[in-house]
Steps between C-alpha positions, in 0.01 A plus 500: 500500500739712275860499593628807617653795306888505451534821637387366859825250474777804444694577831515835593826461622611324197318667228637899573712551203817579661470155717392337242836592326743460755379111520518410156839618503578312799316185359808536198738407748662378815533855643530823321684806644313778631706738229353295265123496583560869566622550044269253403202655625572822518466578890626709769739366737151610731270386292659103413574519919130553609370247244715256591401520878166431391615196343720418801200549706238294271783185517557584110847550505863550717701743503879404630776737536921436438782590322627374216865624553474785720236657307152464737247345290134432527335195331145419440379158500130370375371258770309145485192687584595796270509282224189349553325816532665646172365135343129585655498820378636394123245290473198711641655741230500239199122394638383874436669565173322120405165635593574842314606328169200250497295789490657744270480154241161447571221709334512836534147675733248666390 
């Protein structure tokens, strides 16, 4: 039996680029503000804000809201789970790029 293909390992939920983004970031650090997220990957306030409900919602990450001061703030955290997914889909990512560069070394077909 062959093992399966790398693609059939990436998470849907994971693997959108935006998502995928937002919790590598996160994996950087203890919490990151949502200001932050919002510069360093160049999103809406609407666009980082629906993402990160589908994150929320997938157990991927936490969103918790303060102040620092009296300025309201909005920090993002990467959760337990989140991290394992980002590690699942890393590695379902190096898997395929293996595969691709075995190949493109090997001869080339006819």
């Amino acid at each position: 039996m062959t093992d399966n293909h790398p693609t059939q390992s990436l998470d849907d939920t994971v693997h959108q680029r935006t998502r995928l983004g937002i919790l590598a970031v996160l994996a950087e650090g203890s919490r990151v503000q949502f200001g932050f997220l919002q510069e360093a990957l160049g999103l809406t306030d609407g666009n980082l804000s629906r993402h990160l409900s589908t994150l929320e919602e997938a157990g991927f990450a936490r969103v918790e809201k303060g102040y620092e001061g009296r300025r309201p703030r909005t920090w993002v955290h990467i959760t337990r789970a989140g991290q394992r997914a980002l590690a699942a889909e890393l590695d379902a990512l190096r898997r395929l790029i293996q595969r691709y560069d075995a190949r493109a070394a090997g001869p080339e077909p006819d």
